[in-house]
N, C-alpha and C positions, 0 to 999 in steps of 0.2 A: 340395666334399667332403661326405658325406652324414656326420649326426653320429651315425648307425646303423653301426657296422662289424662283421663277420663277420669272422674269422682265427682258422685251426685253431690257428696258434704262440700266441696269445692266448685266455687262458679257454678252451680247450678249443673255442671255437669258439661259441662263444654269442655273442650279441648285447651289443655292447659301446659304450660313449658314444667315439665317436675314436679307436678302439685302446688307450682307455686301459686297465686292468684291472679297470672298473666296469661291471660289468653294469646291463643294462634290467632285469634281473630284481632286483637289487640295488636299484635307485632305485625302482621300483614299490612292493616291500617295505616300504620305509623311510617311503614318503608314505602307503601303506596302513594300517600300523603308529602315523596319527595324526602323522611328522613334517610340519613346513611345507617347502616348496621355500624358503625362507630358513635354515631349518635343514639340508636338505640340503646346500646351498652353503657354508657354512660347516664343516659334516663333508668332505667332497671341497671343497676350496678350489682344483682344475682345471677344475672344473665349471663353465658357465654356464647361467642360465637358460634360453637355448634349447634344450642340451641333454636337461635332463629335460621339457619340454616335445616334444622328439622320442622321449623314451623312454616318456615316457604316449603318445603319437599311435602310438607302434610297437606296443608292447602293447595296444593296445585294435584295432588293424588286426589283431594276429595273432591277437584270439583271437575276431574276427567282428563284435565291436563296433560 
């Protein structure tokens, strides 16, 4: 299962960590804005490592990086 998911019924269809209700766009934000991915993980405690690790490899592919 790719830990990238698309679903219109979820977030409007944005790019989302597992279907959850956490955007790529969200977690990018958030480590941009100066958090750690340990801090992350502990805000979203569904979260794993890998996943924000797929949600920077996702966004940096979508935007040419």
């Amino acid at each position: 299962m790719s830990r990238i998911t698309s679903d219109p019924s979820i977030m409007g269809g944005k790019p989302c960590i597992r279907g959850l209700r956490i955007t790529v766009a969200c977690i990018v934000r958030l480590l941009a804005n100066g958090a750690s991915i340990a801090e992350v993980l502990t805000e979203y405690p569904e979260l794993q490592e890998p996943d924000i690790r797929a949600a920077l490899a996702w966004a940096g592919r979508s935007h040419g990086a």
